[in-house]
C-alpha positions as YAML, in Angstrom:
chain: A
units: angstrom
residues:
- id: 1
  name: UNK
  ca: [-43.06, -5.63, -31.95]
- id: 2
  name: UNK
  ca: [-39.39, -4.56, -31.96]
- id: 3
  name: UNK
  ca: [-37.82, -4.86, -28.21]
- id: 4
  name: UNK
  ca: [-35.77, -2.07, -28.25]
- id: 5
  name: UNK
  ca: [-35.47, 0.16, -24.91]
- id: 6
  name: UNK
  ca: [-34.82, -3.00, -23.00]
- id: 7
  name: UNK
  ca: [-31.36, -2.10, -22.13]
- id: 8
  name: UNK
  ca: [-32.93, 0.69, -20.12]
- id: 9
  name: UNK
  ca: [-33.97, -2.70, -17.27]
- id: 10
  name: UNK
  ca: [-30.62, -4.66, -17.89]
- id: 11
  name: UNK
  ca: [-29.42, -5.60, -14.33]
- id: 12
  name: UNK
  ca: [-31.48, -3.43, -12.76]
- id: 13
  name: UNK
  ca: [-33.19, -4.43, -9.60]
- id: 14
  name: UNK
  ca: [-36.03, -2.99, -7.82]
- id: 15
  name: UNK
  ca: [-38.58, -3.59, -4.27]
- id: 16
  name: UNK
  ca: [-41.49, -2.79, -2.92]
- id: 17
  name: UNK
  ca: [-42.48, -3.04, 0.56]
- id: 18
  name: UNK
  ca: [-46.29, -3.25, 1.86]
- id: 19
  name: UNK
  ca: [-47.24, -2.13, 5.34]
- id: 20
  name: UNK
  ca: [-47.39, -5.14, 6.68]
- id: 21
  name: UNK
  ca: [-44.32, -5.91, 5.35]
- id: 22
  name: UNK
  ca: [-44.85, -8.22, 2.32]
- id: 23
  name: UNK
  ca: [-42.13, -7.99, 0.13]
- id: 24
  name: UNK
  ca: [-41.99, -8.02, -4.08]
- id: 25
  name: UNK
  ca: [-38.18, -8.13, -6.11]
- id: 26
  name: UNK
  ca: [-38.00, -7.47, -9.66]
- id: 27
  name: UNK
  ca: [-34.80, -8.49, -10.78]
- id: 28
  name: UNK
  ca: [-33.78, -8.05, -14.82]
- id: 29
  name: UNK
  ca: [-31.81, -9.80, -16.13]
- id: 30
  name: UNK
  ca: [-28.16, -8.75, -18.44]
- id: 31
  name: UNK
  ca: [-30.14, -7.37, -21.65]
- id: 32
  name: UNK
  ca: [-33.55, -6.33, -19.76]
- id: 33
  name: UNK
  ca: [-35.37, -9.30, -22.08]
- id: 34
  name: UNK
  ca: [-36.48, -11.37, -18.70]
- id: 35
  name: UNK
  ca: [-37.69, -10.16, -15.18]
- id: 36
  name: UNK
  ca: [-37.37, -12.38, -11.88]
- id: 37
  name: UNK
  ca: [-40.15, -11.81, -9.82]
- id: 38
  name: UNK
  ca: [-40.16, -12.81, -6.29]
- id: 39
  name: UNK
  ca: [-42.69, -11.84, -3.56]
- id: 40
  name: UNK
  ca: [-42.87, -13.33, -0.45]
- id: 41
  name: UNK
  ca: [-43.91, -12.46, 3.66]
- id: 42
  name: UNK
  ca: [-42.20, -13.38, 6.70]
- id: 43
  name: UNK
  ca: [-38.96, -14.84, 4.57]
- id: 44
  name: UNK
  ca: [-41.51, -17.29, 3.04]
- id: 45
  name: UNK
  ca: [-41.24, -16.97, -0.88]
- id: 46
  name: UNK
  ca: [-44.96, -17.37, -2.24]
- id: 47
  name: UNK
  ca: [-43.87, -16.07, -5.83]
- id: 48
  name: UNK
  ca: [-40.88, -16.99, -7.89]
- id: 49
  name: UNK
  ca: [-40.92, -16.56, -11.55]
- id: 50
  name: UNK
  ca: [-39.76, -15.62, -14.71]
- id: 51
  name: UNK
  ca: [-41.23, -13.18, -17.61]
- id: 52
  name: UNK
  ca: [-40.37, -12.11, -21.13]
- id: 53
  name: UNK
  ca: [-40.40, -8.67, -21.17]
- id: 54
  name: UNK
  ca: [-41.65, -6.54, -24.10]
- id: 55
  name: UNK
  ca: [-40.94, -3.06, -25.23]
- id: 56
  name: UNK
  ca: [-44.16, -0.50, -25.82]
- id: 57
  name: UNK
  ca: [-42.14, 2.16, -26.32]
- id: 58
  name: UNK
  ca: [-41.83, 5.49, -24.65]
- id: 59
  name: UNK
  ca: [-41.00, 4.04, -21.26]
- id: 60
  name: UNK
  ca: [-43.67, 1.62, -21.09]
- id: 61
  name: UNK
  ca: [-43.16, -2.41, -21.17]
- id: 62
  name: UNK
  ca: [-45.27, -5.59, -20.48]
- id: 63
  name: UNK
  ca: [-44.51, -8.61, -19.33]
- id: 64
  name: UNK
  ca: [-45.54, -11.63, -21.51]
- id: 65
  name: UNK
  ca: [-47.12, -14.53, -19.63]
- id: 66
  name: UNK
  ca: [-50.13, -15.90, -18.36]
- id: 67
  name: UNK
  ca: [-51.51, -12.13, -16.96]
- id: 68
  name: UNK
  ca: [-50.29, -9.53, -19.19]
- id: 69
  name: UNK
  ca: [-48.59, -6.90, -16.79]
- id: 70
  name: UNK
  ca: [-48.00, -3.49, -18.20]
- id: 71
  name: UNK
  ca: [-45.37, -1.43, -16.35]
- id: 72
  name: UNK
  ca: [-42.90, 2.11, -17.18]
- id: 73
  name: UNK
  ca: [-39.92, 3.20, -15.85]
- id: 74
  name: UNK
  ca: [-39.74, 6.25, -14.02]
- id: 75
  name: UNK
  ca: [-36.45, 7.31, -13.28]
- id: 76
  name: UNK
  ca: [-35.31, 5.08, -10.28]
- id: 77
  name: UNK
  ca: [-38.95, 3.76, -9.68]
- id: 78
  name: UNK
  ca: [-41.19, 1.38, -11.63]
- id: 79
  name: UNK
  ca: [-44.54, 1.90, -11.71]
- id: 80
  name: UNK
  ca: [-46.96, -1.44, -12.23]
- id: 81
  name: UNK
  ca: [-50.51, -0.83, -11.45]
- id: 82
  name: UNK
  ca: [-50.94, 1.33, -8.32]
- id: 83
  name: UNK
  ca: [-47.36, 0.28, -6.90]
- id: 84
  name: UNK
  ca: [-44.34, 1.90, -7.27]
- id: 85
  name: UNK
  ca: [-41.01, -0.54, -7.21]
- id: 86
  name: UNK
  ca: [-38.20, 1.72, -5.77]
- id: 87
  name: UNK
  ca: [-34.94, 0.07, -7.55]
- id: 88
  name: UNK
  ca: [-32.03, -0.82, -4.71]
- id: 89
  name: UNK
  ca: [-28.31, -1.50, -5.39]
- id: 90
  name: UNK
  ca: [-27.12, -5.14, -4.24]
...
């Protein structure tokens, strides 16, 4: 499958909070082809990893690795699942 649309993620960063305050950064990378994921609670960092990221077209991606995660872009926001990632400027 072609990977275009990926420039749509390049440097792009985005966070979700829980409500008790767990933490989860997406951060892509300069041509949207890699996401570093980070999650952590307390300033302890339980998750740290990279993914390929693939194009589905129309929006939608999934990252290739051991759990296949399909996401989309929506505006500002990705949405994975049931969570929304809100992206923040650093």
């Amino acid at each position: 499958m072609e990977n275009n649309n990926l420039e749509v993620l390049a440097n792009r960063t985005f966070q979700h909070i829980n409500f008790v305050g767990s933490k989860t950064t997406w951060k892509f990378n300069d041509d949207g082809s890699k996401v570093n994921v980070k999650a952590g609670w307390l300033g302890i960092n339980t998750v740290n990893s990279t993914i390929i990221v693939e194009s589905l077209g129309d929006g939608k991606f999934r990252g290739k690795g051991f759990i296949s995660q399909k996401f989309s872009v929506e505006g500002n926001r990705i949405k994975s699942g049931p969570v929304y990632l809100t992206e923040i400027v650093e």
